[in-house]
C-alpha positions in Angstrom: -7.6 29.0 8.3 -10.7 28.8 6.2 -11.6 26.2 3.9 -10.8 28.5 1.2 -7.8 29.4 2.3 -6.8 26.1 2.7 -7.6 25.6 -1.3 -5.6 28.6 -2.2 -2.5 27.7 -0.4 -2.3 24.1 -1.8 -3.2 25.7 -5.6 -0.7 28.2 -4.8 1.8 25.2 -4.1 1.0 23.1 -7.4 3.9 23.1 -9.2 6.3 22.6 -6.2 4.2 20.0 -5.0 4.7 19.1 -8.8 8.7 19.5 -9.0 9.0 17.1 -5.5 6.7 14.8 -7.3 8.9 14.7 -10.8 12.6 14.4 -8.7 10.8 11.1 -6.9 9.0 9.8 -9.8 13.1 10.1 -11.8 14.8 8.7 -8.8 12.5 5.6 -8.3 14.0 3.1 -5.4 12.8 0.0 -3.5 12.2 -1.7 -0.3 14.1 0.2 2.2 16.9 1.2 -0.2 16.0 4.7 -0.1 19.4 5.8 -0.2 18.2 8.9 -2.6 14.7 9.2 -1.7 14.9 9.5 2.3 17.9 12.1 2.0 15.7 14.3 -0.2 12.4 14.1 1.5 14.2 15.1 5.0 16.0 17.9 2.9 12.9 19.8 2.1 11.4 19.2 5.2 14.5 20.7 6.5 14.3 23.8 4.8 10.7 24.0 6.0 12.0 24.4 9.4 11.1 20.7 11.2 13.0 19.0 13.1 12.9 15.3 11.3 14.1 12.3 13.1 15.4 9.1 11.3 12.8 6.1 12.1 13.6 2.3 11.7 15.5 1.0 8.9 14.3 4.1 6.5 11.9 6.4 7.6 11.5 9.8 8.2 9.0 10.9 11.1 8.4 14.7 12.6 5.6 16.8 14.0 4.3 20.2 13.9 2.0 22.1 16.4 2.0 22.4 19.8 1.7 19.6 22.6 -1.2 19.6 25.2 -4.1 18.4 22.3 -5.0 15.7 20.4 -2.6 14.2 18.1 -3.0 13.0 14.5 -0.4 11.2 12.3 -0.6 11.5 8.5 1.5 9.2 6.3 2.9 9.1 2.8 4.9 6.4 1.6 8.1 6.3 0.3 9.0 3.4 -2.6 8.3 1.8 -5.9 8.3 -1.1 -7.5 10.9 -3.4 -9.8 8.9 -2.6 -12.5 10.5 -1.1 -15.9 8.8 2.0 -17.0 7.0 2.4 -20.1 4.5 5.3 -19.3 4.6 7.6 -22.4 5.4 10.6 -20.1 8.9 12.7 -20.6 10.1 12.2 -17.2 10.1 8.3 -17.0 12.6 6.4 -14.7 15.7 5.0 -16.3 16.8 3.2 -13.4 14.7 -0.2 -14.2 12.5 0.6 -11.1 9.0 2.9 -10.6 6.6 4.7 -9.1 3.6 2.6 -10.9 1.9 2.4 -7.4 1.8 6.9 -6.7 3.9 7.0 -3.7 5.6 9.6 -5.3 2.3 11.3 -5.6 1.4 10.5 -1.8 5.0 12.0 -0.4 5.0 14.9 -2.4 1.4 16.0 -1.5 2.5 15.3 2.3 5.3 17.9 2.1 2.7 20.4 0.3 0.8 19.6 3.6 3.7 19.7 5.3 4.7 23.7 3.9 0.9 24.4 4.5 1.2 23.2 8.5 4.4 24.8 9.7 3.5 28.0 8.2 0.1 27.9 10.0 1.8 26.1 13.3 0.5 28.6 15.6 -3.6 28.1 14.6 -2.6 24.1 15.4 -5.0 23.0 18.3 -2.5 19.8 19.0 -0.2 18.7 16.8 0.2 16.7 13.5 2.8 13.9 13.3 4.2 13.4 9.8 4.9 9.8 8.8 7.3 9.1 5.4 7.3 5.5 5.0 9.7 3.0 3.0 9.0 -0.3 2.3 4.7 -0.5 1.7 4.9 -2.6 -1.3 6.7 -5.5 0.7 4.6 -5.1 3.2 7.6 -4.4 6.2 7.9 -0.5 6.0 5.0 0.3 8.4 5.8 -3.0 10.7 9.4 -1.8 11.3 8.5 2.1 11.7 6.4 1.3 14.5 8.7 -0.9 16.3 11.2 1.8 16.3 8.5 4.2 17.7 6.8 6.4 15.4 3.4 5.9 17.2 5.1 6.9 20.3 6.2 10.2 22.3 3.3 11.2 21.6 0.9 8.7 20.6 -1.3 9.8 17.8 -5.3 9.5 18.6 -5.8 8.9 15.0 -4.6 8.4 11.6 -4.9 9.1 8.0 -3.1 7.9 4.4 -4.5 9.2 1.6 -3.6 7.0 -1.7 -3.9 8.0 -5.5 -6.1 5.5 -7.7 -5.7 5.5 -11.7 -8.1 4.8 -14.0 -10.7 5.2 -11.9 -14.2 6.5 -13.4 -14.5 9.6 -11.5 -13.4 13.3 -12.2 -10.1 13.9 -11.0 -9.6 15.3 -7.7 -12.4 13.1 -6.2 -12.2 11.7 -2.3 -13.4 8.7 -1.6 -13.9 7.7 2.4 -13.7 4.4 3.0 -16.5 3.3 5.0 -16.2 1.9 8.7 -14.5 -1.8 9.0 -11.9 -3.6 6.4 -11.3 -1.7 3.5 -8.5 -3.9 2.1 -7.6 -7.7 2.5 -4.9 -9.4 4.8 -1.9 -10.4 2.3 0.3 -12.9 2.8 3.1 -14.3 0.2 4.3 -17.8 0.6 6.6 -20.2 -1.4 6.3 -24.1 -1.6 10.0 -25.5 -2.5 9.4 -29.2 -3.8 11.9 -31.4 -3.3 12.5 -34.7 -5.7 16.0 -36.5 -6.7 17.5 -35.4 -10.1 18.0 -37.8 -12.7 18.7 -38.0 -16.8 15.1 -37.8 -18.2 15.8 -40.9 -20.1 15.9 -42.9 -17.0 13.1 -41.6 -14.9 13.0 -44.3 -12.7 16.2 -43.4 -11.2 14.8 -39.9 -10.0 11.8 -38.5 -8.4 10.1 -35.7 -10.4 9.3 -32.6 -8.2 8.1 -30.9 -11.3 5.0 -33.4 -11.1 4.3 -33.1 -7.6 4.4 -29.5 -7.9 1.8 -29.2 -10.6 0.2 -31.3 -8.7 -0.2 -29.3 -5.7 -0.6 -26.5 -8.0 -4.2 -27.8 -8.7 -4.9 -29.6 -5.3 -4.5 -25.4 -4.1 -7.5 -24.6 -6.1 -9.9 -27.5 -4.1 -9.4 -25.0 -1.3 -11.2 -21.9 -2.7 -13.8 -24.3 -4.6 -15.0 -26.9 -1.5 -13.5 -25.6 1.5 -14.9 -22.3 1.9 -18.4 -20.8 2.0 -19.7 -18.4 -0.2 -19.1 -15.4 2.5 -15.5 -16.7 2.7 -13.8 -13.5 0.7 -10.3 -15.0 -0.3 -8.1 -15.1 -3.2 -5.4 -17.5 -3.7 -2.7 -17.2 -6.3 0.3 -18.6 -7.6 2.0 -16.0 -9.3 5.5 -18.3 -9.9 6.8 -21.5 -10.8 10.1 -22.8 -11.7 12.3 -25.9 -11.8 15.4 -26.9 -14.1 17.5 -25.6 -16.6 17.8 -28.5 -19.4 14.8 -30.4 -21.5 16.5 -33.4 -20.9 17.4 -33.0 -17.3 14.6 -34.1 -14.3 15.6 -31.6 -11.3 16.1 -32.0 -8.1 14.1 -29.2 -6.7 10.6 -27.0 -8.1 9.7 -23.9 -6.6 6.4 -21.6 -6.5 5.7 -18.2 -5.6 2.5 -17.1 -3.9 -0.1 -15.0 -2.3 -3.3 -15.1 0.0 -5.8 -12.3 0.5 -8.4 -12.5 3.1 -10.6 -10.2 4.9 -10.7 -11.8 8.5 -8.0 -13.6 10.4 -10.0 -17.1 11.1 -9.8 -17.8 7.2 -6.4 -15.8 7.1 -4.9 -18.8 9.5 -7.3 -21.7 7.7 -5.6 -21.0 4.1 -2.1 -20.8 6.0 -3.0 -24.3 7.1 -4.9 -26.2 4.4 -1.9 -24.7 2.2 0.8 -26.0 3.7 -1.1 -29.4 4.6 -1.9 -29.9 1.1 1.6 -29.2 0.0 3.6 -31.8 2.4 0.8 -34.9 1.8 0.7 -34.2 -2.3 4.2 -34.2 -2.4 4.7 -37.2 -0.4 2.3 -39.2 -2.4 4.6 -38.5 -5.5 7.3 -39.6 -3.3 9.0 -36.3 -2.9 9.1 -33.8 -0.2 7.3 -30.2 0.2 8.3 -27.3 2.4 6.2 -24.2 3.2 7.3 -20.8 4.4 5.4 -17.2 4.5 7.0 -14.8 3.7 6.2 -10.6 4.4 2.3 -9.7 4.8 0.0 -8.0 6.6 -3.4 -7.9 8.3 -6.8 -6.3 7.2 -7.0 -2.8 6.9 -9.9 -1.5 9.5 -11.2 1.9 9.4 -12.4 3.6 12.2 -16.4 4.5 12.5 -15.8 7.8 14.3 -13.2 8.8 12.1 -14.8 7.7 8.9 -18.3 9.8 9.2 -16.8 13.0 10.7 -13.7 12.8 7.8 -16.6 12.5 5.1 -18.3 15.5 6.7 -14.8 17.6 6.8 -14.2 16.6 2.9 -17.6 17.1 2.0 -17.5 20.6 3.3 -14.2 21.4 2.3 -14.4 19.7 -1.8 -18.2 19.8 -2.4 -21.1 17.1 -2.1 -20.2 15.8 -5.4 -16.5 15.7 -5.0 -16.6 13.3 -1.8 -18.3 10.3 -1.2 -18.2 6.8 0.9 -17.3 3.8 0.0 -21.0 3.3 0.6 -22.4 5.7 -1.5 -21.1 4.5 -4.4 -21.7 1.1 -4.0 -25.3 1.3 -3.3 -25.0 1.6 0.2 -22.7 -1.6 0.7 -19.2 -0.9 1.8 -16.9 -1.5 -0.9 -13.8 -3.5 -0.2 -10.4 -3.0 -2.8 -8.3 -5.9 -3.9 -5.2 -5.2 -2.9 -3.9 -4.9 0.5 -2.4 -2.1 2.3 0.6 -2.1 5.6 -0.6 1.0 6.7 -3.0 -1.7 7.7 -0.6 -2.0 11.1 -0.9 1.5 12.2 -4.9 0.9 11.8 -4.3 -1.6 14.2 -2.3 0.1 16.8 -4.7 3.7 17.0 -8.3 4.5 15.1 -7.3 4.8 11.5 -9.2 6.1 8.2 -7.9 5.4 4.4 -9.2 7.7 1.6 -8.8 7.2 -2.2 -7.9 10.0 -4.6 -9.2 9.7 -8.1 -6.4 10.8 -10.2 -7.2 9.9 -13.9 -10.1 9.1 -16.0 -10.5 6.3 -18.1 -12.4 8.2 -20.7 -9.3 11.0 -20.8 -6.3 8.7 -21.3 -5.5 7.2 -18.2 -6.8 3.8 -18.7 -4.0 1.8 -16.7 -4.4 0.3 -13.3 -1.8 0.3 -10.7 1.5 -1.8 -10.8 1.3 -1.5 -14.8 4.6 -0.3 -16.4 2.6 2.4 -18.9 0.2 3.5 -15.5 -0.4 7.7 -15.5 -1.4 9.6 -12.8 -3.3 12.8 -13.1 -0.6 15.8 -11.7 -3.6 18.0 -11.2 -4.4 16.3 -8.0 -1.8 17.0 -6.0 -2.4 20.3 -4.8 -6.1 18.9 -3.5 -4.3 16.2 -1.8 -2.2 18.4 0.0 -5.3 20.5 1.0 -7.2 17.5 2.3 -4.4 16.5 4.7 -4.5 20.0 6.1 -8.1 20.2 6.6 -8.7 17.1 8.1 -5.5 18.0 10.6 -7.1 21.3 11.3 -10.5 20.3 11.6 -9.4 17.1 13.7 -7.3 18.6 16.0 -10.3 21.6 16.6 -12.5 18.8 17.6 
């Protein structure tokens, strides 16, 4: 197939791409409860002809091509979030839950690809492994699909994930590469469960206030970030919940906080583990009570490949235009740029060479002026169908290599 080729099919395929994207976007589910989702998704890549297999507690993996080459693995994922929609679009969820992050964006361009692929099985020079994902925004989808295999029999050479970005200031339909190294921060969440002894708040003598020690340790957190690190120490620390009690007149017995870390190597990573859980057992004690520390789902920096990310830019470049594709680098002034907000594909790019490329789907300046994870986010639909074409170039032009 020819680049132009490639285009035509994917344009050729917008609106179904479209209609798999509206049926996820209505049908919105969580976590591994896919119970909707997964059956659909293996459904139409059923009727394409694949044979899909059933991978770890909710994914979907198959391949197309032929064996004896290289092998690449392109993944979508699968869920949303507990979020309640409030986009002003006509095909919002009703279920209390969305897609406010585009996964429904990223599967439904995969099966586009995925159409694309088995029609064109025979000009395959290896074979593409397609990876449907639950579970990214808890950080356990990717973990659990490659303990049950997916990255085996066969073993990809490399990967790729492509994800959607909103409200981002570039014409719609624009792929960005990330540059070589970490791309996106280690997460971790934590929570810090304070112990005291309840009492009548009349008579605080008789109890020990863990709503104290926890604000407390609230602040002592921050001392971290401001004394502890250096200036080239990249991390965020946040406590994103607190609560304790039920009654204004009632000391309780226990307060609780919610958390997260982000950190772009694994020596701070395991220092803020540390200091926080450190600083959470002495402060307590010192207001008498008792602090307990336990981290919860995460995952570790996401680390693109060198290789992968200068001959990618060249494919996309070719394939999109000069002024349709760009590096991280290029549009930082040359620096790598690094997101916010972390990523479990992040394990695959640990197991085989990886790459990560952004999708610009929505200008600010033409209504789409949300960020991700916001209930009234937009994504721009015309971007699907270039989506779907960049997956199948890179696969072909991989695989030829």
């Amino acid at each position: 197939m020819t680049k132009e080729q490639i285009l035509q099919e994917a344009k050729a395929l917008q609106e179904e791409i479209k209609s798999h994207r509206l049926w996820l976007h209505t049908h919105a589910e969580t976590g591994f409860d896919l119970t909707e989702t997964k059956p659909y998704v293996k459904s139409a890549l059923t009727e394409m002809g694949y044979t899909v297999r059933d991978c770890g507690k909710a994914g979907l993996v198959t391949t197309v091509g032929k064996p004896g080459g290289k092998v690449l693995l392109l993944r979508a994922d699968m869920d949303a979030l507990p979020i309640a929609e409030e986009a002003d679009v006509d095909f919002a969820c009703q279920n209390g839950r969305m897609h406010a992050c585009g996964h429904d964006m990223h599967t439904a361009m995969l099966l586009g690809a995925a159409k694309i692929l088995k029609a064109h099985e025979s000009e395959l020079d290896g074979m593409v492994k397609l990876m449907f994902q639950p579970a990214e925004e808890i950080f356990e989808g990717s973990k659990d699909m490659i303990a049950s295999g997916v990255l085996e029999n066969p073993r990809p050479d490399a990967a790729l994930m492509i994800h959607v970005a909103a409200g981002m200031p570039l014409p719609a339909g624009t792929v960005v590469v990330s540059a070589p190294g970490v791309s996106a921060p280690a997460a971790d969440y934590f929570t810090i469960r304070v112990h005291g002894k309840g009492c009548h708040g009349s008579a605080p003598q008789n109890g020990i206030d863990p709503l104290t020690a926890a604000a407390h340790i609230l602040i002592a957190l921050q001392e971290i970030h401001a004394r502890e690190l250096s200036a080239s120490d990249e991390a965020v620390l946040t406590i994103g919940t607190f609560h304790a009690g039920e009654a204004g007149n009632v000391i309780p017995d226990t307060a609780t906080m919610g958390g997260t870390i982000r950190t772009y190597d694994e020596k701070t990573r395991a220092y803020l583990k540390e200091r926080i859980t450190a600083i959470a057992k002495n402060v307590a004690e010192a207001f008498r009570a008792g602090a307990e520390v336990s981290f919860g789902s995460g995952c570790p920096t996401l680390v693109n490949d060198k290789r992968l990310s200068e001959t990618v830019t060249g494919y996309l470049k070719d394939l999109l235009g000069a002024n349709r594709a760009f590096t991280t680098a290029e549009l930082s002034g040359g620096k790598p740029a690094r997101g916010g907000g972390s990523e479990d594909f992040a394990y695959v790019s640990h197991e085989v060479p990886s790459l990560m490329l952004a999708l610009a789907a929505g200008e600010p300046s033409k209504g789409y002026v949300y960020p991700q994870h916001h209930p009234k986010v937009r994504f721009d639909e015309s971007v699907l169908s270039t989506g779907a074409a960049v997956f199948v170039d890179c696969a072909l032009q991989y695989l030829r290599e």
